[in-house]
N, CA, C and O atoms as a GROMACS GRO file, in nm:
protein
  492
    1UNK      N    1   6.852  18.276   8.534
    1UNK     CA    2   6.754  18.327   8.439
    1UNK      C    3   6.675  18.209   8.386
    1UNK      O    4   6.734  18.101   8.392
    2UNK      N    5   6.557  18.211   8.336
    2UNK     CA    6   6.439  18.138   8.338
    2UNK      C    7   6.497  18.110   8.209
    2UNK      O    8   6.585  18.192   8.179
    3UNK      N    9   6.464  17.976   8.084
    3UNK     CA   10   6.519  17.946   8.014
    3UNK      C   11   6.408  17.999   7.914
    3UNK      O   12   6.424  17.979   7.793
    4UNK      N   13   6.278  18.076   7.968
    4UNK     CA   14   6.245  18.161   7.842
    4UNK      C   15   6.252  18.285   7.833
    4UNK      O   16   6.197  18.353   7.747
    5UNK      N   17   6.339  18.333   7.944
    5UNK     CA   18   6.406  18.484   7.918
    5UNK      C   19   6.478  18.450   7.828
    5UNK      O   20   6.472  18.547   7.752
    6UNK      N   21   6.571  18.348   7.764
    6UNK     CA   22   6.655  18.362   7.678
    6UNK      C   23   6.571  18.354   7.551
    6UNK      O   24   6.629  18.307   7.454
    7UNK      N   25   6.425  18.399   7.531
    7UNK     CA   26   6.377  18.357   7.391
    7UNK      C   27   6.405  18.513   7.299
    7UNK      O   28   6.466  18.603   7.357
    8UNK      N   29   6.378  18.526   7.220
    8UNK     CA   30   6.433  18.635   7.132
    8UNK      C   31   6.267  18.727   7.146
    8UNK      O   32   6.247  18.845   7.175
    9UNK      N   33   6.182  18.632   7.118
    9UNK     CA   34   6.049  18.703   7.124
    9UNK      C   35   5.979  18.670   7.256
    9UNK      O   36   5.940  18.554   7.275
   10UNK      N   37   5.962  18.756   7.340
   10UNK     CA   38   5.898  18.747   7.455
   10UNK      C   39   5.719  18.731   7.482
   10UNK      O   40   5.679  18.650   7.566
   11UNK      N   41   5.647  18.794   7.425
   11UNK     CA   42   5.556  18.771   7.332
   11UNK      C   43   5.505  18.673   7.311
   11UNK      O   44   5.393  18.652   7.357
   12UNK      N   45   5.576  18.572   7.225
   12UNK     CA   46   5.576  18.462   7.216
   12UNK      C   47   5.591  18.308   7.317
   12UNK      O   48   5.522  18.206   7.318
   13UNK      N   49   5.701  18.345   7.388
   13UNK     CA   50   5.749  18.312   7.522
   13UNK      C   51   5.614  18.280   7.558
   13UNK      O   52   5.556  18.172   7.541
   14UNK      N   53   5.558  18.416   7.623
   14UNK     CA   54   5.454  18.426   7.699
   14UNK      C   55   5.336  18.339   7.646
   14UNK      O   56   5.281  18.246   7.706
   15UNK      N   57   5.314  18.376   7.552
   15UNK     CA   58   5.188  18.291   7.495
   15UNK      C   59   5.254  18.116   7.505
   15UNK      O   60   5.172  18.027   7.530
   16UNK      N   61   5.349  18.093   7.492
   16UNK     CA   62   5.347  17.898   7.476
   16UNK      C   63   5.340  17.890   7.636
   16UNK      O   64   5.294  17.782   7.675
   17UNK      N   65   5.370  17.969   7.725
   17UNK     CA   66   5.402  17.932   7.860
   17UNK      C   67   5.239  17.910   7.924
   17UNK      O   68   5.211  17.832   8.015
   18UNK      N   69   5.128  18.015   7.843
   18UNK     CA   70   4.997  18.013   7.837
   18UNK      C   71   4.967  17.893   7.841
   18UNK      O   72   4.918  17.840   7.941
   19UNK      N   73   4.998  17.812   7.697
   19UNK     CA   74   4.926  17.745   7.668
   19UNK      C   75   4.986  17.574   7.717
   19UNK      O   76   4.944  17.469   7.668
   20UNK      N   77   5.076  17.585   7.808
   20UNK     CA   78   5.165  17.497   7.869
   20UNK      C   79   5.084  17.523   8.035
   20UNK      O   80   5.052  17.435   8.115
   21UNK      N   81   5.076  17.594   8.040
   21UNK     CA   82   4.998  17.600   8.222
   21UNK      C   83   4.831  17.562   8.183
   21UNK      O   84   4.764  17.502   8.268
   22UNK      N   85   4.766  17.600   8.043
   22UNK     CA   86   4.661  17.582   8.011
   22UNK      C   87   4.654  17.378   8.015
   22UNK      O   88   4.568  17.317   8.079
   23UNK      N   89   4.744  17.324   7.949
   23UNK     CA   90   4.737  17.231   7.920
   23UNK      C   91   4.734  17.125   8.046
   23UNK      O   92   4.668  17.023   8.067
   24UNK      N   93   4.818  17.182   8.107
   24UNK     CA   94   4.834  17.098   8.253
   24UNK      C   95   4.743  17.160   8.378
   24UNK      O   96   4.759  17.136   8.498
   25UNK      N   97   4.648  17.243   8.320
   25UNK     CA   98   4.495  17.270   8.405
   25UNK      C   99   4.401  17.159   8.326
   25UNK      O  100   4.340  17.083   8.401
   26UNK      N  101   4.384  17.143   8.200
   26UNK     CA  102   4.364  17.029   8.145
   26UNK      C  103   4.360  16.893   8.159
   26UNK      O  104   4.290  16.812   8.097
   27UNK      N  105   4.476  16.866   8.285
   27UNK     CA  106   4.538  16.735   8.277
   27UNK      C  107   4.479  16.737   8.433
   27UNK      O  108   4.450  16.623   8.470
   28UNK      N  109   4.449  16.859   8.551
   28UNK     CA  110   4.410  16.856   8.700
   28UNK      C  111   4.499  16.892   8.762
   28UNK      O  112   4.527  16.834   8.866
   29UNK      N  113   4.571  17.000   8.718
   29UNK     CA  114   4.683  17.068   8.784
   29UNK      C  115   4.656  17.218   8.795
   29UNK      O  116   4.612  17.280   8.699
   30UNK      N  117   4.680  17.269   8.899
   30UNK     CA  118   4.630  17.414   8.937
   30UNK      C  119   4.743  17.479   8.910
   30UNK      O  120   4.831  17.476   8.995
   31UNK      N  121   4.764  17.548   8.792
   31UNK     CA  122   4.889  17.633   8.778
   31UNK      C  123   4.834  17.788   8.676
   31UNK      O  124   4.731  17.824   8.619
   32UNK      N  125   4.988  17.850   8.704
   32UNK     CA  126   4.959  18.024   8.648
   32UNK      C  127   5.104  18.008   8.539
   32UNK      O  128   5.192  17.923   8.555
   33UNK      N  129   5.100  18.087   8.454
   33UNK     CA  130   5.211  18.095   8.375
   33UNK      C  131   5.290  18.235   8.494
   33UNK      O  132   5.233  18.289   8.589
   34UNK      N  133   5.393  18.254   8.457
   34UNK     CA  134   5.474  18.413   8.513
   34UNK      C  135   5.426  18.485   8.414
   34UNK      O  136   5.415  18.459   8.294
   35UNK      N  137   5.382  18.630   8.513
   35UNK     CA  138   5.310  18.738   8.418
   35UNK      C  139   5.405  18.761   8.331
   35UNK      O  140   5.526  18.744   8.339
   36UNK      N  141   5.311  18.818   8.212
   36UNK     CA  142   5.410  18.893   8.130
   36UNK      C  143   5.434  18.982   8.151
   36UNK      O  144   5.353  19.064   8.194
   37UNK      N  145   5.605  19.014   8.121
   37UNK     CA  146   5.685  19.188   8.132
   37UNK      C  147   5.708  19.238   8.031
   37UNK      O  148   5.784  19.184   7.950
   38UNK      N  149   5.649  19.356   8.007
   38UNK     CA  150   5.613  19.447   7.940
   38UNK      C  151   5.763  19.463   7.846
   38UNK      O  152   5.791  19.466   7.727
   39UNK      N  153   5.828  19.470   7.957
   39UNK     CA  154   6.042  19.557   7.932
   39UNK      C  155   6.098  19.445   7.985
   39UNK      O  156   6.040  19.354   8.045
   40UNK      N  157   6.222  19.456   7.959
   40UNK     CA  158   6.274  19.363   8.006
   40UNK      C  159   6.356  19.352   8.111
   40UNK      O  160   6.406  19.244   8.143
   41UNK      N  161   6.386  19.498   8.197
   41UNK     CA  162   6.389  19.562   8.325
   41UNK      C  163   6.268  19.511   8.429
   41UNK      O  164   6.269  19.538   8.549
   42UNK      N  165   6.172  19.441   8.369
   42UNK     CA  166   6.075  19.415   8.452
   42UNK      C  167   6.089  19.284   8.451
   42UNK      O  168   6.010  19.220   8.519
   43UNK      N  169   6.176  19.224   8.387
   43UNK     CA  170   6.142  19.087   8.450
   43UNK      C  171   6.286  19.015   8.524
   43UNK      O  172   6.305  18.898   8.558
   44UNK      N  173   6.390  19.151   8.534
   44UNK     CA  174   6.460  19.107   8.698
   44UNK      C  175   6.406  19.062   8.773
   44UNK      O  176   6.383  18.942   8.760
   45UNK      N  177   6.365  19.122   8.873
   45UNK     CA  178   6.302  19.071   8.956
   45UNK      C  179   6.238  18.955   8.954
   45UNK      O  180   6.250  18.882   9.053
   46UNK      N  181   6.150  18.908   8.832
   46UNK     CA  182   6.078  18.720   8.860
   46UNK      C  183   6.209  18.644   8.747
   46UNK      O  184   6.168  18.562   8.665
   47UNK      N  185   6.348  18.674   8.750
   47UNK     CA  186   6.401  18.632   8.665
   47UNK      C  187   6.439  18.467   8.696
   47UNK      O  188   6.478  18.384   8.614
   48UNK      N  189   6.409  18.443   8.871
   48UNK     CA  190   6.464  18.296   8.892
   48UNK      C  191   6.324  18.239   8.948
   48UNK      O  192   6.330  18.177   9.054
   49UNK      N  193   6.240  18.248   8.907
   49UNK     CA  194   6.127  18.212   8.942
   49UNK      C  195   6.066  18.151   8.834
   49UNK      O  196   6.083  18.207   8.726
   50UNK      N  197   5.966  18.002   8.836
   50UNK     CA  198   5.948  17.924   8.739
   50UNK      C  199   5.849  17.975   8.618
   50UNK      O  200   5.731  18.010   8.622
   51UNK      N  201   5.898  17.971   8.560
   51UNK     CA  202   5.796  18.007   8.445
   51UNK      C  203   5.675  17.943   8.418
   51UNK      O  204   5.607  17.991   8.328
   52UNK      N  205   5.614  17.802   8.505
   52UNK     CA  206   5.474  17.765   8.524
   52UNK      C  207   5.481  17.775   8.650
   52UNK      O  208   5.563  17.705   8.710
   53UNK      N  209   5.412  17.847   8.710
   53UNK     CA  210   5.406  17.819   8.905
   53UNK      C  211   5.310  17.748   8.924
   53UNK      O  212   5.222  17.728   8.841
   54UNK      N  213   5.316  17.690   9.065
   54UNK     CA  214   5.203  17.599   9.090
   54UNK      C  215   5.215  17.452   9.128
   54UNK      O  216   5.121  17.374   9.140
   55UNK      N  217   5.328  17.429   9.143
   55UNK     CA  218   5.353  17.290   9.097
   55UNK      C  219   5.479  17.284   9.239
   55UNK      O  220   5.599  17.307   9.226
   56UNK      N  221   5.419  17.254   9.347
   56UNK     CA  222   5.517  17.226   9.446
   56UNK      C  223   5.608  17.142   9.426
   56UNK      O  224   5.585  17.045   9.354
   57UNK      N  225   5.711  17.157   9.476
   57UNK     CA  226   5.884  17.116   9.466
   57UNK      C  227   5.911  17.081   9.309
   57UNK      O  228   6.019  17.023   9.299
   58UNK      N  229   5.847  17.099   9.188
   58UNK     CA  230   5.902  17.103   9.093
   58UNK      C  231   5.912  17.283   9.029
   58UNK      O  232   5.823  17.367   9.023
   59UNK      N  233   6.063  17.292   8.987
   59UNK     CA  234   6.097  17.415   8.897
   59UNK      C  235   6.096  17.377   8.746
   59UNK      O  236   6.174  17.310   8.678
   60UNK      N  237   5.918  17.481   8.700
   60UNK     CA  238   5.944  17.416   8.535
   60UNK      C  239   5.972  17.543   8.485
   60UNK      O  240   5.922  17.638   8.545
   61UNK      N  241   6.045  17.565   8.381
   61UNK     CA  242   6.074  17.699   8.300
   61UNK      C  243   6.012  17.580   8.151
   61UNK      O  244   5.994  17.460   8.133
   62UNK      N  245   5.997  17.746   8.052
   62UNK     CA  246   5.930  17.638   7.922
   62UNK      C  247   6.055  17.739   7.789
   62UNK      O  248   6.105  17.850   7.807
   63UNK      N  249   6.060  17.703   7.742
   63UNK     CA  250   6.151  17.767   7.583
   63UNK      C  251   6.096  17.741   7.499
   63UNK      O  252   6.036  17.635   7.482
   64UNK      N  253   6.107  17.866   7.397
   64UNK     CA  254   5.971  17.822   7.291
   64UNK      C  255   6.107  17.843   7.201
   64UNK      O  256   6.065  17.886   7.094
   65UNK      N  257   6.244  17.834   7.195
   65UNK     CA  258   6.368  17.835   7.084
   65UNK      C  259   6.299  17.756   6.964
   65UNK      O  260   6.205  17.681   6.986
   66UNK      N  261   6.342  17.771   6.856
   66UNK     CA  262   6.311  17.701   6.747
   66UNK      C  263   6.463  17.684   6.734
   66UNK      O  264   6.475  17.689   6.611
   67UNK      N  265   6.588  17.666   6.783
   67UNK     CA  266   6.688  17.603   6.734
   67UNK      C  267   6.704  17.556   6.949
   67UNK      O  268   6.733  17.626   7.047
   68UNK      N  269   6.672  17.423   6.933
   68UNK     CA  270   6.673  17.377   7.097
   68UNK      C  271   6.786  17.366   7.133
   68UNK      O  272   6.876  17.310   7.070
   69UNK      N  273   6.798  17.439   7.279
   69UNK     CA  274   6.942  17.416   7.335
   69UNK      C  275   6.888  17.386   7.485
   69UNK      O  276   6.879  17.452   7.589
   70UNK      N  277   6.856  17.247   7.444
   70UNK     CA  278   6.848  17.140   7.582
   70UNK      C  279   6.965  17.166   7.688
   70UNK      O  280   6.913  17.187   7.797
   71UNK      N  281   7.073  17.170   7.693
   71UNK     CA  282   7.161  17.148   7.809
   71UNK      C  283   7.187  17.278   7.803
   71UNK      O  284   7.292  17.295   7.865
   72UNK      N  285   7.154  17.360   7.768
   72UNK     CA  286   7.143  17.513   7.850
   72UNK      C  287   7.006  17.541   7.922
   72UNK      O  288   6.984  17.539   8.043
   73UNK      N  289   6.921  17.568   7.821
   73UNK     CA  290   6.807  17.562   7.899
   73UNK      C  291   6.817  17.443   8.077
   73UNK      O  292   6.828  17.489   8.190
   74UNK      N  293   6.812  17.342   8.051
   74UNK     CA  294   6.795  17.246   8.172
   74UNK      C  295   6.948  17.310   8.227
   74UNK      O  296   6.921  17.342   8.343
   75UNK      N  297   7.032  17.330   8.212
   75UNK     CA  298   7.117  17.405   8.331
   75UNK      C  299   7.056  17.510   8.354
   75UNK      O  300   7.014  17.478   8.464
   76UNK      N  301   7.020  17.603   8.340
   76UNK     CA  302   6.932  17.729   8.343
   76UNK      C  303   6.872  17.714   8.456
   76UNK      O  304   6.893  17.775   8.561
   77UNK      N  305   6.743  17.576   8.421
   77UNK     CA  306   6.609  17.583   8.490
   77UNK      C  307   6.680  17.488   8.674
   77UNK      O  308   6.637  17.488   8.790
   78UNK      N  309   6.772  17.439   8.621
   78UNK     CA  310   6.882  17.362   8.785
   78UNK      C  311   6.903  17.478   8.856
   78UNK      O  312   6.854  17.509   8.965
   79UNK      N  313   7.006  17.558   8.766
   79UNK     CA  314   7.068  17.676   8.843
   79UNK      C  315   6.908  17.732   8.955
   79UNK      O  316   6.874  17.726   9.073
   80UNK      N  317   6.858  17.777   8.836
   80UNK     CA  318   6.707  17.859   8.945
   80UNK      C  319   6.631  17.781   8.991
   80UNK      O  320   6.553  17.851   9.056
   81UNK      N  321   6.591  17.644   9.004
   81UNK     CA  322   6.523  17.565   9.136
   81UNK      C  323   6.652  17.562   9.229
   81UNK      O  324   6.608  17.583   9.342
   82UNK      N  325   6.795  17.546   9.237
   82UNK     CA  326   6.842  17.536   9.321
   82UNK      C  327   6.844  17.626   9.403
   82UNK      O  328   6.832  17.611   9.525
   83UNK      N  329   6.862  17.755   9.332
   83UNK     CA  330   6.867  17.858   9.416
   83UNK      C  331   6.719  17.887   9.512
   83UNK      O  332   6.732  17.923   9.629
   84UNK      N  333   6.582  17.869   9.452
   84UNK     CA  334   6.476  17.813   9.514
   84UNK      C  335   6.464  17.703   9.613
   84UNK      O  336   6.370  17.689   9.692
   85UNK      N  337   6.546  17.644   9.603
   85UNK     CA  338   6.542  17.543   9.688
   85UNK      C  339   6.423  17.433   9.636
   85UNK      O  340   6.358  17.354   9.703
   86UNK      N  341   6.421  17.454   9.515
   86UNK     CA  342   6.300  17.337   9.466
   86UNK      C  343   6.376  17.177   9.424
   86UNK      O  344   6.460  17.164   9.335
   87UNK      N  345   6.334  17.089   9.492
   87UNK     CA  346   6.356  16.932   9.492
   87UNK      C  347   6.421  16.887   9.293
   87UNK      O  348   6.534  16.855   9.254
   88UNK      N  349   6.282  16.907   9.209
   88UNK     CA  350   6.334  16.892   9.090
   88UNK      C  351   6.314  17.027   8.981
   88UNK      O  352   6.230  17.117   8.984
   89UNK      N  353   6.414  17.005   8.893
   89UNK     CA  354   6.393  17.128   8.807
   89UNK      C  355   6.367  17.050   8.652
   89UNK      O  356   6.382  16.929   8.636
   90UNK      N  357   6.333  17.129   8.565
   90UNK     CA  358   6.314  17.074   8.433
   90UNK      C  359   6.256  17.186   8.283
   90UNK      O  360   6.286  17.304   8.300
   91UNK      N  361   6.228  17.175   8.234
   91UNK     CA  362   6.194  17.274   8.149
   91UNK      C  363   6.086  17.194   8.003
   91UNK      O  364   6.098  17.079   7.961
   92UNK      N  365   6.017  17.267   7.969
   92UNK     CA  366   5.921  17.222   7.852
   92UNK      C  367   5.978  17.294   7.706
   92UNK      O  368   5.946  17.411   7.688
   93UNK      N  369   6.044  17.240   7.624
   93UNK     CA  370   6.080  17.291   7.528
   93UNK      C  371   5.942  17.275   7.379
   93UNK      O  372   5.901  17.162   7.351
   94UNK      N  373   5.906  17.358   7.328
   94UNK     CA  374   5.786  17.365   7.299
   94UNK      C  375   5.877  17.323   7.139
   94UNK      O  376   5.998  17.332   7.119
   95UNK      N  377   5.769  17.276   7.043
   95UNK     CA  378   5.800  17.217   6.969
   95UNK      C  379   5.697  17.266   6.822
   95UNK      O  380   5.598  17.208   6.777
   96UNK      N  381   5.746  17.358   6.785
   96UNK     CA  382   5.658  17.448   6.687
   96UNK      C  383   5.589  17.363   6.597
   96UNK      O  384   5.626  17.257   6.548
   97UNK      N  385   5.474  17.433   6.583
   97UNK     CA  386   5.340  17.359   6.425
   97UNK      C  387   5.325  17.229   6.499
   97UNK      O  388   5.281  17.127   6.446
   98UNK      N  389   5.372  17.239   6.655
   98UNK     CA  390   5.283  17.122   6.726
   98UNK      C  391   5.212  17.147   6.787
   98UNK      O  392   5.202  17.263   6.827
   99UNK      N  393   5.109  17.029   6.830
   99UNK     CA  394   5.010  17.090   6.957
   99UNK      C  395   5.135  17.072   7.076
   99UNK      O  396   5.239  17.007   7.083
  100UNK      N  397   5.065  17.167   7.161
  100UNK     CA  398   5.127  17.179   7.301
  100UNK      C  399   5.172  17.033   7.371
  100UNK      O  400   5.283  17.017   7.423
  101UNK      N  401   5.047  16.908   7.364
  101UNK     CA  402   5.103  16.827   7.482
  101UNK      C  403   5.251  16.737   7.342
  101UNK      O  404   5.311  16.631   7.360
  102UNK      N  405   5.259  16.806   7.253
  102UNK     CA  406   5.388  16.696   7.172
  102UNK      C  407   5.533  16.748   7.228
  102UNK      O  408   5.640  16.694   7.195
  103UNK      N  409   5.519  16.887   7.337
  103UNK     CA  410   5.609  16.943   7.362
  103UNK      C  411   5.732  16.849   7.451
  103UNK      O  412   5.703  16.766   7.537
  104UNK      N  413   5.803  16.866   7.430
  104UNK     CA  414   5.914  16.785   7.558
  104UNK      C  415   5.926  16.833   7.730
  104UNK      O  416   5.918  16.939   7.792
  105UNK      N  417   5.942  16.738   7.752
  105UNK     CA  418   5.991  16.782   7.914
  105UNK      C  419   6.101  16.722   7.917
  105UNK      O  420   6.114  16.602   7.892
  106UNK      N  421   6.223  16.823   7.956
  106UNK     CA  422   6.353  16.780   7.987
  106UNK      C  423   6.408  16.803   8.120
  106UNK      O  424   6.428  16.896   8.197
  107UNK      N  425   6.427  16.638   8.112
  107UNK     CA  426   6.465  16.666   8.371
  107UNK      C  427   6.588  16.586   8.331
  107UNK      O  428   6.581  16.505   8.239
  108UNK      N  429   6.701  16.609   8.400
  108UNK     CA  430   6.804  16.507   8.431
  108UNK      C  431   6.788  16.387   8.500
  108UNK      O  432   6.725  16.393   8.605
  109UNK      N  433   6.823  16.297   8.470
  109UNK     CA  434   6.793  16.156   8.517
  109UNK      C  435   6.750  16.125   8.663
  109UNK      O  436   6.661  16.047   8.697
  110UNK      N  437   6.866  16.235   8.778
  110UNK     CA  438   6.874  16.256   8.912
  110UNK      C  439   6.746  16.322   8.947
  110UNK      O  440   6.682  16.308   9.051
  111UNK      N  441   6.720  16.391   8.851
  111UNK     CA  442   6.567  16.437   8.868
  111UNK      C  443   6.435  16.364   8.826
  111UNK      O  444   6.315  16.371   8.854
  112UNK      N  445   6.498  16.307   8.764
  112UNK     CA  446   6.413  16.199   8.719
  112UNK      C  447   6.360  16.077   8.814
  112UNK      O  448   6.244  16.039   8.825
  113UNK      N  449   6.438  16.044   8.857
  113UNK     CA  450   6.440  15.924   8.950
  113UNK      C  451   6.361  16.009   9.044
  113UNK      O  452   6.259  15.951   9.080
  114UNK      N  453   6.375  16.123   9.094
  114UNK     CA  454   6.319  16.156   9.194
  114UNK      C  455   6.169  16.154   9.183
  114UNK      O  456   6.106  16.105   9.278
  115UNK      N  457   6.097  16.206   9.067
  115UNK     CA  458   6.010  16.175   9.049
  115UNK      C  459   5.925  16.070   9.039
  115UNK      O  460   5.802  16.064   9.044
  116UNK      N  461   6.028  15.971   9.023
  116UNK     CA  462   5.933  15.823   9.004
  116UNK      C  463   5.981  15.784   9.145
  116UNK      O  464   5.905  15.694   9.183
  117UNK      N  465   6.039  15.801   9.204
  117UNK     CA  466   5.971  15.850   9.376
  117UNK      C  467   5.869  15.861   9.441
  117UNK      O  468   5.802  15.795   9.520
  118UNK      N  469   5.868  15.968   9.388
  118UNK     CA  470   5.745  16.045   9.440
  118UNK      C  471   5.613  15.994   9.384
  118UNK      O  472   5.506  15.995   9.444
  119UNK      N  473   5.633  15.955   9.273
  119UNK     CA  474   5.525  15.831   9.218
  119UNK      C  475   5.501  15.733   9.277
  119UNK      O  476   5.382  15.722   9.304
  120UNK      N  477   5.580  15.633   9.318
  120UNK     CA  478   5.593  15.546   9.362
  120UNK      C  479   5.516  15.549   9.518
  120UNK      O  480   5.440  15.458   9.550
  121UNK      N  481   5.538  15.640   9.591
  121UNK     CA  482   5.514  15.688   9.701
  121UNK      C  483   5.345  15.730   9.748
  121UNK      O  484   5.281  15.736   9.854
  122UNK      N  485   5.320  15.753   9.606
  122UNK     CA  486   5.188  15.826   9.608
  122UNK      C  487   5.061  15.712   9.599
  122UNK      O  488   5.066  15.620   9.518
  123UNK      N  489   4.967  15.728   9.676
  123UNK     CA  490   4.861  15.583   9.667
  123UNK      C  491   4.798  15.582   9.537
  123UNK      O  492   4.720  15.491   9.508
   0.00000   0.00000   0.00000
């Protein structure tokens, strides 16, 4: 499960995940948030699927919690890139009465490294 299915207000969810795919169209990144589900029977189905799409071999899910639970969420967002088969996983924990880019990104180190990889790699 996406680590903002676990938010209490979905609603809400939806809108920071907005303004988190908005931000990183901002930055020259072509991405969609996951539609919003109406019920919550409707969002089986995209339940292991990233909550910003767009973003080859990275799995980002975003949590808009106002009490942060980093090492659930980031196990969460592992569990569902693995099962995707996506390279790194990570999650944006949004950080209320902030602007969007003050939000965190949380990757495990192993994921981490991978990225500065892939940095490294890139001309």
């Amino acid at each position: 499960m996406s680590g903002a299915a676990g938010n209490r207000n979905r609603a809400i969810s939806h809108a920071v995940r907005n303004l988190v795919s908005g931000y990183l169209g901002t930055e020259g990144f072509e991405t969609t948030p996951k539609p919003y589900a109406g019920r919550i029977s409707d969002s089986f189905e995209t339940a292991l699927e990233p909550d910003i799409q767009g973003l080859p071999g990275v799995h980002l899910d975003v949590s808009s919690r106002l009490q942060h639970r980093l090492a659930d969420d980031l196990d969460s967002a592992r569990r569902a890139g693995a099962v995707n088969g996506t390279e790194v996983s990570a999650f944006v924990q949004y950080r209320a009465e902030r602007p969007i880019p003050e939000s965190y990104v949380i990757v495990g180190l192993d994921h981490f490294a991978k990225l500065l990889r892939a940095a490294q790699a890139s001309p």
